[in-house]
N, C-alpha and C positions, 0 to 999 in steps of 0.2 A: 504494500500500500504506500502510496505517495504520501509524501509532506511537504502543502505547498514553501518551501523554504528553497531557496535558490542561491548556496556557496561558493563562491568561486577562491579555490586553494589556493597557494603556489606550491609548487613539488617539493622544494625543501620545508616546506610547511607542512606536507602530508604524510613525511617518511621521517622528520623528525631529525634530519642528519646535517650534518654541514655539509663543506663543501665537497670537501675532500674525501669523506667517507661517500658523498652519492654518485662520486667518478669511478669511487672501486667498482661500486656496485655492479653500477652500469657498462662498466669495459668492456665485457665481454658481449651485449649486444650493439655499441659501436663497433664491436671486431667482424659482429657475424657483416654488420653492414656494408664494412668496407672491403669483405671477402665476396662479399654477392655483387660488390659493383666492381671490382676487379674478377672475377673468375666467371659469373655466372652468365651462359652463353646468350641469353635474353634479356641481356640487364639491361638493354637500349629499350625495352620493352616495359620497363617499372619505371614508374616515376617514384620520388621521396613518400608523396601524399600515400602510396599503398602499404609500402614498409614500414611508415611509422604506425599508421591505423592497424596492422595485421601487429605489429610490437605491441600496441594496448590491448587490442580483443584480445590478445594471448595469453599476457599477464591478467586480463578478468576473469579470464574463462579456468585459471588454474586455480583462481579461490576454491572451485568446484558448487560455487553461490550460483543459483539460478534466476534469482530476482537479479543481481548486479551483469551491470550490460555498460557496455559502452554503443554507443550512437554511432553514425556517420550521421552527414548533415541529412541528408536523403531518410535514415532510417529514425531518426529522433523525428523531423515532419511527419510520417506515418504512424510515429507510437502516438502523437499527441491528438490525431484527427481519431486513430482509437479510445483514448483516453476519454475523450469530446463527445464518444458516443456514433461516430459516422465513418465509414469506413466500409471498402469493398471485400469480400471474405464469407465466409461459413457460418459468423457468429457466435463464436463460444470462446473462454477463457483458458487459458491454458496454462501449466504448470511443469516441474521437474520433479518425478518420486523415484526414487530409486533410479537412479538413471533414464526413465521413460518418461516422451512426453506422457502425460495425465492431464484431462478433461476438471476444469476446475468447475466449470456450469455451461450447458449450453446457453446463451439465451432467449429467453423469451422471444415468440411469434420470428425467429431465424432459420434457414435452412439446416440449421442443424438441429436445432430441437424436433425440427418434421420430420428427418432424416433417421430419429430414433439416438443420434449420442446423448450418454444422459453423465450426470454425476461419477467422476472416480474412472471413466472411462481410458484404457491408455490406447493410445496410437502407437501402433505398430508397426504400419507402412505406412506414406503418402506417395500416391500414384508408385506402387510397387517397390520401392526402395524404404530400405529399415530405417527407424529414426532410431536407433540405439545409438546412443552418444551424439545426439544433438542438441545442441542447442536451441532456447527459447526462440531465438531472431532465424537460425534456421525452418525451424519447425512453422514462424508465422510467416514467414518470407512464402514455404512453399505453398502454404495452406490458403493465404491471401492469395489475390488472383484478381484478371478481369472481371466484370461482371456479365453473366452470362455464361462461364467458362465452366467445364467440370474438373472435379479433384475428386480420387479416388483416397479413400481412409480403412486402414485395415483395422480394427478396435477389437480389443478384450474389452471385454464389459464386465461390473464387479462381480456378478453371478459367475464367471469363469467363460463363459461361452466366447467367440471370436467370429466377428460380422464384417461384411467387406461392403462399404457404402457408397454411391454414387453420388456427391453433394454438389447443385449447380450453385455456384457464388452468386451471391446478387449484395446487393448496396444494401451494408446496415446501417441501420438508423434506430437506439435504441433511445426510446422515454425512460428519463428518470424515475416519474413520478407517473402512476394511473389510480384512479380512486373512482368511487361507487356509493351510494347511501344505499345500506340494504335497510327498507323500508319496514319490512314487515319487524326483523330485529330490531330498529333499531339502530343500526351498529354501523359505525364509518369505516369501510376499509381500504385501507389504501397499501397500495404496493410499491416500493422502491426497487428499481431496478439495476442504480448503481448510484454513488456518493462522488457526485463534482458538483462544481461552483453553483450551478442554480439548484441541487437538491433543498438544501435547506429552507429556502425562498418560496421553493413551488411544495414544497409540503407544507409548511408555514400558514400558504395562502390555502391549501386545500384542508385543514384542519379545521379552519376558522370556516368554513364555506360548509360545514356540515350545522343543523340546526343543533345547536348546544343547550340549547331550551328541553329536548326531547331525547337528546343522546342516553344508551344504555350504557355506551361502550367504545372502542375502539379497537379495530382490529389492523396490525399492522405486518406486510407480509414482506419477507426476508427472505423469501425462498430462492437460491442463484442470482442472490444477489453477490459479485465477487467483489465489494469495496470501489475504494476509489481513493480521495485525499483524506487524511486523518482529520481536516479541520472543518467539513463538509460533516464525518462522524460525529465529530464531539458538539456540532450546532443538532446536527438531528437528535442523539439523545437527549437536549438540554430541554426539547420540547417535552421530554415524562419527565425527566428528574429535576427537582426545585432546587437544590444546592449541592456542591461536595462534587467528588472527585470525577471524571468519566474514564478515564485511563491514564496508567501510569506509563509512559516512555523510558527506557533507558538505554544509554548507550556510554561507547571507550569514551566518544569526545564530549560529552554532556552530562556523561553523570544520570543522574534522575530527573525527567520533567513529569510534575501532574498539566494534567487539561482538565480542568471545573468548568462543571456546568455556567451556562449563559446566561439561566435563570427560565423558570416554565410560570409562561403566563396562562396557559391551557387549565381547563381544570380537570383534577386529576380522578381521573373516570376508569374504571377497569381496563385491562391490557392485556391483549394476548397477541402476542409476536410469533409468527409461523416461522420456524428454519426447518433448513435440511442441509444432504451434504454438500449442494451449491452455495451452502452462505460461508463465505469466509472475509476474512481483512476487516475493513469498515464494519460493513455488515456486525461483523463480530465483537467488534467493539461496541456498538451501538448495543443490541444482544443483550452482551455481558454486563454490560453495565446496567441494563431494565432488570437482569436476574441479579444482578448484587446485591442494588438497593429494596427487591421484592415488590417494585410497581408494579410490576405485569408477570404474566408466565411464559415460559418456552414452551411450542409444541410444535411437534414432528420427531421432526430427527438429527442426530449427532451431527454439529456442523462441520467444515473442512480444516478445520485451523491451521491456518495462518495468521501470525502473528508478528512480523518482521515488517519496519519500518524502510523505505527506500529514500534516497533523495537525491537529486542531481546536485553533486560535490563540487565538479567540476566542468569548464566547459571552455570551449578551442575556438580559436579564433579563425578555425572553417566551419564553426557552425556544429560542428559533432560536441557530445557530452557524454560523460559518465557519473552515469546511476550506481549508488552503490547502497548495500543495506547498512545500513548505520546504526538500529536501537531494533531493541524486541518492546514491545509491549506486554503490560498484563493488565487485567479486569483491576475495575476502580479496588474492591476487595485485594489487589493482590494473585489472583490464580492466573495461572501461564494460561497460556492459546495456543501456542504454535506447535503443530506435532499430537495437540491435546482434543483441540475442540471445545464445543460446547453441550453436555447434556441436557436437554428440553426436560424439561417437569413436566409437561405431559406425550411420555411416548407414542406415538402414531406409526403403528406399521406401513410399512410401502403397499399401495394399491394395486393392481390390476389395472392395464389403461382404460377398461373400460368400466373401471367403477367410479363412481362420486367419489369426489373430493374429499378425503377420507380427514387429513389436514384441517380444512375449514370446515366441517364439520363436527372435529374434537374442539379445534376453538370456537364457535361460535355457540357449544353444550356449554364451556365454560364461562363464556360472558353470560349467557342466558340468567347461567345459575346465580348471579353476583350482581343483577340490576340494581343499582340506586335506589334508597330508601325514597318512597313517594313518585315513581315514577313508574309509570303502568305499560305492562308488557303489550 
């Protein structure tokens, strides 16, 4: 998950070394440099700009960190129109487990959620060749595409089973925020889709846009939602929790940061928050923090945890940057996420596609049970 915070280092500020010691360091890839542009029979054929970018991706790529990425100028403009929500491709989140890419959420109304990739999925092949051992910028490089165009995905899926899908790309465009007044309940629900710069705003104004006069409830749905900026989380939880902590940050270069609440002008009406294995980052913060201080409850199912803060450290004067993970977070209480998850207080087995919504269902038994003193079902 991002933090809108934007550093720019110097290199002896990043390694901590003088001068002398960052010439040791480095000697030996000015060596390999000047050995590839004396020896190497295509050296007329590389310019500097490749050698040094292939020098960075190299050293990021050997943290063995999946979140930490270095950019070209080309591939930072493409994370950010994703980031934004729009963006040509399949629609789904992606991640590193065990060396395999892994399906962190399909998105919502996307070719790939029609396609059948679901939660925890790993890719195996894209259009016939193995992603063992690639990388995230690999794996979205091939995955993205024209629009119109097809890409073939070879998946395990968590049941064990292994499906080979035909997914034609088309232009994604994902909403933040969708909401509904279920009339007969009572109950405003609203869904987030992901955590940037207007979440907070268009939930804000959709919160307030339900009849607060007659509300029984609030339902608010977290399902694949994979995060977004940390500072987008800590505004939307601030809408249930009235004061104190939302998440605790730490990291080498900061030490411990808390993020408090913003203050809730809402009034504090029952909560039932859906996850499952698509809710991770944001998402989970948000979450964590509604189950710490016991506003609301969790239901569904074990979320994806992650729990690792990113942020763009540093950035080149072509335009290219490096993202690197810098802090883990934990719940306002204190408990890890990352690797851990979140358990839901009310468990809700996985469906059949063709059953009801088994989910909104258990939570809307739950608000039911818990309407407001004087106010008539």
């Amino acid at each position: 998950m991002m933090r809108k915070v934007f550093a720019v280092l110097g290199l002896l500020g990043v390694f901590g070394l003088g001068a002398g010691q960052t010439a040791a360091i480095f000697q030996p890839l000015s060596q390999v440099y000047d050995v590839i542009r004396r020896y190497y029979l295509w050296a007329d054929q590389v310019n500097d700009a490749q050698l040094i970018r292939g020098a960075i991706r190299g050293m990021v790529q050997s943290l063995g960190d999946p979140y930490s990425t270095y950019f070209t100028p080309e591939e930072y403009e493409s994370w950010q129109r994703r980031l934004a929500g729009e963006y040509t491709g399949v629609g789904m989140e992606i991640t590193i487990r065990k060396g395999w890419i892994t399906v962190v959420t399909p998105l919502p109304g996307t070719p790939a959620e029609a396609a059948g990739i679901r939660p925890g999925d790993v890719i195996l092949e894209v259009d016939g060749e193995s992603t063992e051992g690639w990388t995230l910028e690999q794996a979205s490089m091939r995955i993205r595409g024209p629009e119109g165009t097809p890409v073939t995905l070879k998946v395990r899926h968590p049941d064990g089973t292994v499906e080979t899908l035909t997914i034609v790309r088309a232009r994604i465009k994902v909403e933040a925020v969708r909401a509904r007044y279920l009339e007969e309940e009572k109950v405003g629900y609203v869904r987030l889709l992901r955590l940037d710069e207007e979440t907070p705003a268009l939930l804000g104004r959709t919160l307030f846009s339900f009849p607060l006069e007659e509300l029984r409830g609030i339902l608010l749905d977290l399902r694949n939602n994979p995060g977004g900026l940390l500072s987008s989380a800590v505004e939307v939880a601030s809408f249930f929790i009235d004061r104190g902590p939302i998440v605790r940050v730490r990291g080498p270069a900061f030490g411990e940061r808390l993020y408090n609440s913003r203050g809730n002008s809402l009034p504090n009406l029952p909560l039932a928050v859906l996850v499952n294995e698509g809710t991770a980052s944001g998402a989970e913060i948000v979450a964590g923090a509604i189950q710490d201080y016991g506003v609301g409850v969790l239901v569904g199912r074990k979320t994806f945890g992650k729990g690792l803060i990113q942020e763009i450290v540093l950035r080149f004067p072509d335009g290219g940057v490096l993202k690197l993970t810098t802090g883990e977070y934990l719940t306002a209480k204190g408990r890890q996420v990352h690797d851990v998850g979140l358990t839901p207080d009310v468990l809700v087995p996985v469906g059949r596609a063709d059953e009801e919504d088994l989910d909104l269902k258990a939570a809307l038994e739950w608000l039911g049970a818990r309407a407001p003193v004087g106010v008539s079902p």
